[in-house]
VEXMAR-314627 format. One record per residue: residue in one letter; x, y, z of N, C-alpha, C in turn. Coordinates in steps of 0.1 Angstrom, whole numbers, plus 5000, padded with zeros to 4 digits. Each point is the difference from the previous one (the first is absolute). Layout:
N
aXYZXYZXYZ ...
***
This chain:
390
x562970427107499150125003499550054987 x501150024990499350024992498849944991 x500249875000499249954990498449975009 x500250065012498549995008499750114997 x500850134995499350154996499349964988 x500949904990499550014986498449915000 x500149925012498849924999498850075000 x500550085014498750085007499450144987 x500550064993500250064986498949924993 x500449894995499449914990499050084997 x498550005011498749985000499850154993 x501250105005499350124995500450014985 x501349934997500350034986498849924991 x499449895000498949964999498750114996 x499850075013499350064996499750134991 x501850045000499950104988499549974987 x500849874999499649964984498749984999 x498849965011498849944998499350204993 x500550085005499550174993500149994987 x501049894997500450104985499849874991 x499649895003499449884996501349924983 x501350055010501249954988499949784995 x499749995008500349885000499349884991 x500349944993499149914997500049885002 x498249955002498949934999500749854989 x499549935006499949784995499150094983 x501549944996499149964982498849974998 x499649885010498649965000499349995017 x499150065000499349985009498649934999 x500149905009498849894991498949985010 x499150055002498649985007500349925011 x499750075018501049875008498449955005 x499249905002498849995006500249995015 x498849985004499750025011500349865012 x501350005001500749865004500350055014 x499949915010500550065015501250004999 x500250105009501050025008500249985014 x501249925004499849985016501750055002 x499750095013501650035006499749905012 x501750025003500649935015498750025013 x500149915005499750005015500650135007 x499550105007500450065012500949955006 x501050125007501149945009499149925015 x498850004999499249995016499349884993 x500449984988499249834993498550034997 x499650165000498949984999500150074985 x498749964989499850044982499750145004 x500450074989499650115000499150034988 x498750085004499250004991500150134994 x500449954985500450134990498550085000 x498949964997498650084996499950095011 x500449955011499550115010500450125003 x500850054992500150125003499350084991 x499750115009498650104998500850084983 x498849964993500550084979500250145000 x501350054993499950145000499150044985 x498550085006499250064989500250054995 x500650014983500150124993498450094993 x499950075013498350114998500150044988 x498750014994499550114992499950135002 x500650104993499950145008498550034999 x499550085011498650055000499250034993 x500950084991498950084994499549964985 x500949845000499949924986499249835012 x499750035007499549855005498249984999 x500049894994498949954997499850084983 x500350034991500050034987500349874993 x499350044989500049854986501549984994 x500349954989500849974991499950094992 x498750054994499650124988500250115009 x499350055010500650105010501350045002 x500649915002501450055007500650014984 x499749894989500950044982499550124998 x499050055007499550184990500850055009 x500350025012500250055009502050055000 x500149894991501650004995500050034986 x499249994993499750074984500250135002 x499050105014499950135000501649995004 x500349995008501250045008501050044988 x500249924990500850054988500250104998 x498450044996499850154994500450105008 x500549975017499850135003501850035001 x500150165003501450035003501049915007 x500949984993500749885008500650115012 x499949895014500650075012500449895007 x501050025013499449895010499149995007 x499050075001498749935003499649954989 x499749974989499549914990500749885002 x501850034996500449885002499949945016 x499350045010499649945012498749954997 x498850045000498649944992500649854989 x500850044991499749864988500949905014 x501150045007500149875010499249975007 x499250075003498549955007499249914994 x499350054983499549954996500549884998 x501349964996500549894996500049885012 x500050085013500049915012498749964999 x499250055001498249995001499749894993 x500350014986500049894989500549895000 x501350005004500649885003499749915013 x498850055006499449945012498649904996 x500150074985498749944997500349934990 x500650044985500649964993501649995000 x500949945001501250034999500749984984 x499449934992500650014987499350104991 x499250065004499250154994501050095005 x500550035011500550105008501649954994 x501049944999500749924992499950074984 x499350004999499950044982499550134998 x499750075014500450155000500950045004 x500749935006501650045009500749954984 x499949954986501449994995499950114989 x498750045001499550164991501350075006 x500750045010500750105003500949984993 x501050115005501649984996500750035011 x501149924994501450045009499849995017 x500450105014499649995010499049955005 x498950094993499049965005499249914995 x500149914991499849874997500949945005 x500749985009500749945008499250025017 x499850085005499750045005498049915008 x499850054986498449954997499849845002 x501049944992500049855001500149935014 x501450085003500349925012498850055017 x499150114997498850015008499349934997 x499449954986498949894997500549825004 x501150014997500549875002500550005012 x499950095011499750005018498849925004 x498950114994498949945003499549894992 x500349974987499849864996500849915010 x501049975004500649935004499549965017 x499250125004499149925017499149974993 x499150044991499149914993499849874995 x501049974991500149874996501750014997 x500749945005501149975001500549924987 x499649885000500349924990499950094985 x498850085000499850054985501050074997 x500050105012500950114996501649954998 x500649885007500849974998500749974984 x498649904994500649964987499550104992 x499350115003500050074988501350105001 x501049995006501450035003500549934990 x500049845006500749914993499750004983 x499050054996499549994986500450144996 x500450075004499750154995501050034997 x500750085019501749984999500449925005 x500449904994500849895015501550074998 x500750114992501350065006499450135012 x499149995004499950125011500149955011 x501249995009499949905010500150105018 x499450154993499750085009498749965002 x499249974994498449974997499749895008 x501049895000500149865006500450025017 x500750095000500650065015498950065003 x499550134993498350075007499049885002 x499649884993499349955003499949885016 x501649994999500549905011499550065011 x500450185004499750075006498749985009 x499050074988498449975000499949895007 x500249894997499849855004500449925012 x501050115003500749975015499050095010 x499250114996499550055009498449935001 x499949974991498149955002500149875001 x501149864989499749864997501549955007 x500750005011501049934998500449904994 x499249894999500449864996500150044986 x499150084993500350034983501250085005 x500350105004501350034996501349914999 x499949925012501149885004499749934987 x499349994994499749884992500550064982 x499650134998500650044988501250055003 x500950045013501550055003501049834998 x499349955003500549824997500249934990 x498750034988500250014988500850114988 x499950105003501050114994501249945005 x501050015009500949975005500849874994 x498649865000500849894993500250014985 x499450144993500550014984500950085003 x500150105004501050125004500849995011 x501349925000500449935015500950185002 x500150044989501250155005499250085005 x498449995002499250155006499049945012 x500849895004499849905012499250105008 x501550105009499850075010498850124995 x499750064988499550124999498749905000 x499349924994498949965001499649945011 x501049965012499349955011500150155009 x500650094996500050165008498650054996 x499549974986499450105001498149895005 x500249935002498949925005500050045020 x501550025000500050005017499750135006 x500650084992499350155001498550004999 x499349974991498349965006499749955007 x500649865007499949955013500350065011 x500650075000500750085015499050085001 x500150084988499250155000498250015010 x499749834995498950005007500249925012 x501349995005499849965017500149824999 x500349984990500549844998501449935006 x500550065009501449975005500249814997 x499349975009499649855003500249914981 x498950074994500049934988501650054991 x501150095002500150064992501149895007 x500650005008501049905007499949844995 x499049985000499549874997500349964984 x499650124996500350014982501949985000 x500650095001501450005000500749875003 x499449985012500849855006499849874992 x498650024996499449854992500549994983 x500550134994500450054989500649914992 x500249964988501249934995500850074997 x501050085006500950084993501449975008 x500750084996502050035002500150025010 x500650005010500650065015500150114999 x500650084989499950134997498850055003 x499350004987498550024998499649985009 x499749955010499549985015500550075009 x501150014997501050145015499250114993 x500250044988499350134997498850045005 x498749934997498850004999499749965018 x500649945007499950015018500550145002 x501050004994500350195005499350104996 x499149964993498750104992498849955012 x499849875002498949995010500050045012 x501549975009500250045013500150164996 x500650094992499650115004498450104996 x499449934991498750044997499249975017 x499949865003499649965015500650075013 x501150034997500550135014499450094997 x499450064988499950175006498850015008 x499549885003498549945006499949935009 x500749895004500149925008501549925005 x501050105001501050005002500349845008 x499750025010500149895012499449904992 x499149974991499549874993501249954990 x500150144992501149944992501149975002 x500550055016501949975004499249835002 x498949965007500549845001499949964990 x499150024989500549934986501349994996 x500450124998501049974999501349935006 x500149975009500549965010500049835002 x499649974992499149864997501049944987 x500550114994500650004988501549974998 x500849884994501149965001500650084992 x501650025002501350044995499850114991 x500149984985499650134989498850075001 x498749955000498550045003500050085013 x500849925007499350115015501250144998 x501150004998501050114998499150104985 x499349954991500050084994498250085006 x499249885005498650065006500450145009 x500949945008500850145012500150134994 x500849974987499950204996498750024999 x499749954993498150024996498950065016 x500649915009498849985012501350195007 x501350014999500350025003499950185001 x499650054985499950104990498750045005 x498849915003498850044999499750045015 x500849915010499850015015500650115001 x501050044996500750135005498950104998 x499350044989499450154995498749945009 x499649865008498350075007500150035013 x501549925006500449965015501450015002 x501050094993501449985002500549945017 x499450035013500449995011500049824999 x498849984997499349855004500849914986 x501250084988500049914986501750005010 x500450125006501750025009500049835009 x499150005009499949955007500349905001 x499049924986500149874991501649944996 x500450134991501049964993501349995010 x499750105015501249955011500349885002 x498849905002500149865001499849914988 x500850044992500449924988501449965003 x500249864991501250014999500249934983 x501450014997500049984983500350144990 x500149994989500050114992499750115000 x498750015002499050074996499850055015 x500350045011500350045010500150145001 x501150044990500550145001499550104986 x499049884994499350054990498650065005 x499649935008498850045006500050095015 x500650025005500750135009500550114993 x500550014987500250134996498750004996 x498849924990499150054993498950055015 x500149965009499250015013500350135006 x501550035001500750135010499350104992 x500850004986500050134991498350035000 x499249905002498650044995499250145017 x501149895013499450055010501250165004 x500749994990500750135007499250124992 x499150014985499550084993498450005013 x499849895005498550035006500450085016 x500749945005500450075017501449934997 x500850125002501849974997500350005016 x499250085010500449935013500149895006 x498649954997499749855004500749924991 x500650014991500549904991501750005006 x500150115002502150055006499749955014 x498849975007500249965014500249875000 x499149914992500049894997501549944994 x499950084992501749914996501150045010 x499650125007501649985012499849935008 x499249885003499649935012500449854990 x499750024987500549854997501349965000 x500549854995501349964999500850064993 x501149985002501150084987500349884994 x499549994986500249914993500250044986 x500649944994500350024986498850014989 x498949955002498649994994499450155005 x500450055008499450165004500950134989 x501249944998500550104986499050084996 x499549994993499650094990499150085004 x498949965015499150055006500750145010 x501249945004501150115010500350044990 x500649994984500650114993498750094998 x498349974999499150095000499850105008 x500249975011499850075016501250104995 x501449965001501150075002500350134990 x499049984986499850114991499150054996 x498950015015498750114997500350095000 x499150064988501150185004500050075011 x498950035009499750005010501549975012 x500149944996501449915009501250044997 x500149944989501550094990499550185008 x499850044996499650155002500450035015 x499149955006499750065015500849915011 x500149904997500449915007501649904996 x501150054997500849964991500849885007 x500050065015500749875005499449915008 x498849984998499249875003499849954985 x499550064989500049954987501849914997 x501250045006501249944997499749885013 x499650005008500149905011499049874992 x498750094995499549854995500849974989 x500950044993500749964990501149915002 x500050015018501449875003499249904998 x498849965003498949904999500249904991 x500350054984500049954989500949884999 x500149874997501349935001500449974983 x499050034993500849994982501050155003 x501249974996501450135003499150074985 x500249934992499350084984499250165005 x498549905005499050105001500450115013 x500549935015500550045007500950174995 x500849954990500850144996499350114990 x499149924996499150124985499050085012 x499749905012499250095009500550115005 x500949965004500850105009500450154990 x500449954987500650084992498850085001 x498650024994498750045001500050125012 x500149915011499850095011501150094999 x501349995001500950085000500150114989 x499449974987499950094989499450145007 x498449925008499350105004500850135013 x500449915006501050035011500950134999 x500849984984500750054996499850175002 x498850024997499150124996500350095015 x499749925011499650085012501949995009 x500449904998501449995008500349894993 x501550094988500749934992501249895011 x500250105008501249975011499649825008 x498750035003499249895003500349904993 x499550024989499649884990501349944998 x501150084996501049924998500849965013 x499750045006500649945017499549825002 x498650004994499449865002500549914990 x500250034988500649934990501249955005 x500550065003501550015008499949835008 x499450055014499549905003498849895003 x499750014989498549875002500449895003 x499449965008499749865009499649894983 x500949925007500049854990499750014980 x501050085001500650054982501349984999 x500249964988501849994996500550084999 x501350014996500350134997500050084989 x499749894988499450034986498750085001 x498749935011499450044998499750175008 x500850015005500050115011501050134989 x500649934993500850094986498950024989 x499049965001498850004988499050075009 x500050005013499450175003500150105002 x501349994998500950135007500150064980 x499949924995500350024984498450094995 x498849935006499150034996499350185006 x500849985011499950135006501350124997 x500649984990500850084997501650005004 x500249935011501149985008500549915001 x501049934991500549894995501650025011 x500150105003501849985008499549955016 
***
């Protein structure tokens, strides 16, 4: 259980570091040309064609579109002069975008004029839009410039996954085979542009056809099936589903995290008819999501299902709404016979009974006394927790 939490994790801890750009970038990054790339066959045998998906446009803002190279350099010459604010520093991002649409190594060589933030800032907007422009350039003027910025290599993957798939597959492939330890972040950050623009199909195809680790592949499926649920849930459970032993258990948290927050009822439902590990992992992320949306329909639902040990942690949710604890104390202890881990079983009950305590002490310890299917240790460890150890 745990190591499918640490999986499903991965993608975000990934993304923290991509903010703060710690990591470094291949000693050498060496001009990759323009060499095909071909992924796997479809699971249906049919190619999937990378080009076709519709390019995300990085626009020129309005009120800089259709201006020169000299235009928009005076236009950023004045900006200098005036009071520095954020609106100025919003304008020189403008201008710098405008430019880099038309020139990107002019706009580039005004983004390194800054300092600090915002020369950080500046670059990685020009080298956005350099990068749906010409890919390749922008790439090795990375590799020539900074090849240690391997935030730069990750923003461009990005870019490239939303407009060029096959360039992104194709430089996440090559980064990867110099840098086999930033495997997973360079094929993350190419699939995050692939998803982003509705690429499920190609982003699957990418992962599967991959040369990489079994690891690196459980990771990066559990980044695709849950990027693909929060959209097409029902598409992504049969992919995944398709998926043998480690890959399909670690796709599950992923498909499982994302189905819960669009459709908890329809992600419950799913995970009832599972069977395997990941069973009682996807029923609590499903319950807990549908008891915050409608806690009725979600407590109707689970009193109608089986009593099974994979329901734990969903019946320990139910049994300590506050709501329940509060108003309801001895239906809140009835769902707590439910539980068959004795562990959680007794921390629940303790919970309720603490609350208990407040309104009818006499109560509480009367149940301690006798709770249904407890030792006697454990029935001495509530009677202890409620003050009443004789």
């Amino acid at each position: 259980m745990s190591k499918m939490l640490t999986i499903s994790v991965a993608p975000l801890l990934l993304l923290a570091a991509f903010g703060i750009g710690r990591w470094t970038a291949p000693d050498s990054a060496a001009p990759i040309t323009n060499s095909g790339y071909s992924l796997a066959p479809s699971l249906t045998g049919k190619t999937c064609n990378l080009a076709s998906l519709p390019p995300v446009v990085v626009k020129t803002p309005a009120p800089f579109e259709g201006k020169t190279v000299d235009e928009l350099s005076k236009r950023l010459a004045d900006n200098k002069n005036r009071i520095p604010s954020a609106a100025t520093q919003d304008e020189q991002q403008h201008l710098l975008e405008a430019l880099a649409a038309i020139d990107p190594q002019a706009a580039m060589a005004q983004a390194q004029q800054l300092k600090g933030d915002r020369q950080a800032q500046a670059v990685s907007a020009v080298l956005a839009v350099w990068g749906e422009k010409d890919p390749d350039a922008a790439w090795n003027w990375v590799g020539s410039t900074r090849p240690d910025n391997i935030y730069q290599y990750d923003q461009l993957l990005e870019v490239f996954g939303r407009n060029k798939p096959e360039t992104a597959a194709r430089y996440a492939m090559s980064l990867a085979g110099t840098r086999p330890d930033l495997t997973q972040e360079v094929y993350l950050s190419a699939l995050m542009g692939i998803t982003h623009a509705g690429g499920y199909d190609t982003a699957r195809q990418l992962v599967e056809s991959a040369n990489i680790s079994t690891e690196d592949r459980a990771t990066l499926m559990n980044y695709v099936a849950g990027a693909w649920a929060s959209y097409e849930p029902q598409a992504a459970m049969q992919w995944v589903m398709t998926q043998p032993g480690e890959l399909q258990s670690s796709a599950l948290v992923g498909l499982g995290e994302s189905w819960s927050n669009v459709d908890p009822q329809a992600a419950a439902n799913f995970a009832s008819k599972l069977n395997g590990p990941q069973r009682q992992l996807l029923l609590q992320q499903s319950i807990s999501k549908w008891l915050m949306d409608d806690p009725s329909a979600a407590t109707n639902w689970l009193a109608s299902a089986e009593n099974h040990q994979d329901y734990d942690q969903a019946v320990h949710s139910v049994a300590t709404l506050p709501n329940m604890v509060r108003d309801q104390t001895q239906t809140a202890l009835a769902w707590s016979e439910r539980i068959y881990d004795s562990n959680l079983r007794v921390s629940t009950v303790q919970q309720i009974l603490a609350e208990m305590k407040v309104k009818d002490p006499a109560g509480a310890t009367s149940y301690a006394r006798s709770a249904p299917n407890l030792t006697a240790a454990q029935r001495t460890q509530l009677l202890n927790s409620l003050g009443d150890g004789s």
